[in-house]
Structures are given as C-alpha cells and as structure tokens.
N, C-alpha and C positions, 0 to 999 in steps of 0.2 A: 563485570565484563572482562574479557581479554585482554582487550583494548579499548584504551581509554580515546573516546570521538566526542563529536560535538555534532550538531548538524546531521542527526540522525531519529528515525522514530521506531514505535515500538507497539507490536500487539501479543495479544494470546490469541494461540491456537493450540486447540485439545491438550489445555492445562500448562503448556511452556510459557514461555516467554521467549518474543522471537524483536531482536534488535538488530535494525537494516540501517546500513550506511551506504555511501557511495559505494565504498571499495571493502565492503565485507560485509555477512552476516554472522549473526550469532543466536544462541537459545539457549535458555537456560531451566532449567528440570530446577525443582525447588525440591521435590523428594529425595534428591542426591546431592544437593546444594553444587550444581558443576554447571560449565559452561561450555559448550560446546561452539565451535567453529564449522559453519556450513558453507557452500558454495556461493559467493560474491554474487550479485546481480550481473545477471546477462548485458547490462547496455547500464554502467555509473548513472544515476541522477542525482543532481543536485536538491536536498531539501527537498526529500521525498516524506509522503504520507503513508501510511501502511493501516489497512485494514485484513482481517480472516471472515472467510466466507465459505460455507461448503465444505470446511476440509483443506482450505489453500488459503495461501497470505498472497496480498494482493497489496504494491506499493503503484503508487500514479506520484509523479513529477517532472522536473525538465531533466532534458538528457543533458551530462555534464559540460557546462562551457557553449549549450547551444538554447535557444527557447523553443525548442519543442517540447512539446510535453506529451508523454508515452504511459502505457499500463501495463507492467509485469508481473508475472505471477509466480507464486513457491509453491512448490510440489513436495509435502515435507517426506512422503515415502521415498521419492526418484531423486532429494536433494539438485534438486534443477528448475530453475528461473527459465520463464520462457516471456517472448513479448505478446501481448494479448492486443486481439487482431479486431477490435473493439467499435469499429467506425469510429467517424470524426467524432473527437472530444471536444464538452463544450470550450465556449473562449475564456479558460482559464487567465489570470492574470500571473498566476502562479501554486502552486500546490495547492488543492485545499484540506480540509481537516476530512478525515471520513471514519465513518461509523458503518456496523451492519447490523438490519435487525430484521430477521426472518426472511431470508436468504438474498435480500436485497444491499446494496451499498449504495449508502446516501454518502452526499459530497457537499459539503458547505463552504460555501466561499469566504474567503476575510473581507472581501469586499465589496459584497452586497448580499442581501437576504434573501437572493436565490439558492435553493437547494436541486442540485441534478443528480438523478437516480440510473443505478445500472443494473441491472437482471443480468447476473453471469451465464442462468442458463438458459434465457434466449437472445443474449447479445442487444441485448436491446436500452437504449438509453430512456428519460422520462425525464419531467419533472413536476414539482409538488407545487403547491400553493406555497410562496415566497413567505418567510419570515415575519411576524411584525416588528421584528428592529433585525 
C-alpha cells in the first residue's frame, strides 16, 4: 500500500484490489505489481466494510466521530464516491461484514445471526432466514 493504515477494508473488483480507509483509497493492479491512489470517500467512516457489486465497490459504516451509519459507492471508471440513497438501514450496531453473490449484498452482523440483504438495482432491502449460530 501507499500508506501504511489500520482500520481499513478491502475487496476486488474486476481483478484489482481496491483498499478503503477513512481518509483515502487505494488499488492495486497485480499485473504491474503498482499501487495506485484514487479519490478518498465522499463522507470519512469509521471501520468501514467494503464489498463489489455490479461493477461498483460499495463501503457501509459510521460516518466519522458520529453513529450514523451510511452507504457509499465507487464508481472505478468516473473515480467518484457518491452517498447511496438506500432507505432506512437496518439497526446496525456497528459495520457489518458483507459479501455479494449474484448481484445481491448480504450483510452479516457480529452480533446476531441476522443477515440483511440489498438489491442495488431495485433499492430494495430483505432479509434471509437467520443463522443457526
């Protein structure tokens, strides 16, 4: 990395590696072994999650120093974070871990064996039949 952080996550999208922090992004091409510096997140969260969906990296956490908790998106052609207008998010206790698998992002809480589900392209929240642990 660039810069050495802590407190930061990290996915792939269309074969990069793309690591989001508060206060900067980064991605890293393995075919040219380099690192590249992209555009910060629009709105710092703290102990953010990061998943790729569709084409777009997608971080949910609290907004920095406050407990709301918001959904930004990466646009890796336009290099631009934008705040995703998502309706009420469930009642997080704090970031959860998330995954996507076939065009959905699943959301797993630390602290319960609920999973809530988001369909980016109808805006739509869900959820699945809970965990057994």
């Amino acid at each position: 990395m660039l810069k050495a952080r802590e407190y930061h996550s990290s996915s792939v999208l269309d074969g990069l590696l793309y690591v989001v922090a508060a206060d900067s992004t980064e991605r890293y091409d393995h075919t040219t072994d380099s690192w590249e510096a992209l555009q910060p997140m629009t709105y710092p969260m703290d102990n953010c999650s990061t998943t790729a969906c569709r084409g777009r990296l997608y971080a949910i956490g609290s907004l920095a120093g406050k407990e709301t908790m918001v959904m930004q998106c990466y646009n890796p052609d336009m290099d631009l974070w934008s705040l995703v207008d998502c309706g009420q998010l469930p009642p997080w206790s704090f970031a959860p871990k998330t995954v996507t698998l076939n065009g959905l992002m699943y959301f797993i809480r630390d602290d319960s064996a609920e999973v809530d589900v988001y369909n980016p392209t109808k805006n739509e929240w869900d959820k699945i039949p809970s965990m057994n642990q």
